[in-house]
C-alpha positions, 0 to 999 in steps of 0.5 A: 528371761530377756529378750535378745532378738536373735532366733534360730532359723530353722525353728524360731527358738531364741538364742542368747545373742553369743551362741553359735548353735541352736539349743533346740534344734542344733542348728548353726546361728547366722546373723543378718547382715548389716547394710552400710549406709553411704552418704555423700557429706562435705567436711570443713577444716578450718582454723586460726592462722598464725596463732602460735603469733597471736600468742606470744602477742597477747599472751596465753590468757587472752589467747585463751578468751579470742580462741573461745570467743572465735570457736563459739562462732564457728560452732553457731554458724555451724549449726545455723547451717544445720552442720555436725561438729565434729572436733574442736582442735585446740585453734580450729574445727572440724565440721560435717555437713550431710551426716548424719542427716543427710543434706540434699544441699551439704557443699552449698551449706558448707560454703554459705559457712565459711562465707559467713565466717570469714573475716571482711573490711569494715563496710563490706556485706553484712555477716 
């Protein structure tokens, strides 16, 4: 017989996870409540602007490369900032920062992200 954590109140015979009444006692099952856990986190969107252009000028297999190339950065620096990553959506992502582990720091990490990944003149601060 298995174990399913579920016990009668009011005698602490166990019950299948599903019943409604005890088989011991008659006693109506009630589950314990879960508590929501609420967490600040902050979320970016980013993506690859005009990529439909870049597209047509490179054609789809090169696209394919940079567009794979530019999400493996994105989801290292990502990382780097102790971010979850969430969805890749096709020429962008979407990240969290704060869950599921919450980050006292989440917006500073997000931005220090998209700090680093934004494109710079050549001369500018180190990435």
């Amino acid at each position: 017989m298995t174990t399913t954590g579920v016990a009668c109140g009011s005698c602490g015979t166990e019950v299948s996870a599903t019943a409604k009444f005890c088989s011991e006692c008659g006693a109506p099952i009630t589950l314990p409540h879960r508590t929501a856990e609420y967490k600040q986190v902050t979320v970016l969107f980013a993506d690859v602007v005009h990529s439909m252009d870049i597209a047509a000028a490179v054609g789809a297999e090169r696209l394919r490369e940079i567009m794979a190339e530019v999400l493996d950065r994105s989801a290292a620096v990502v990382k780097r900032y102790d971010g979850t990553l969430d969805k890749f959506t096709g020429d962008g992502i979407m990240a969290v920062f704060g869950a599921p582990v919450a980050l006292e720091d989440h917006a500073l990490r997000r931005a220090r992200r998209r700090w680093r990944s934004k494109p710079r003149p050549p001369g500018s601060l180190p990435r």
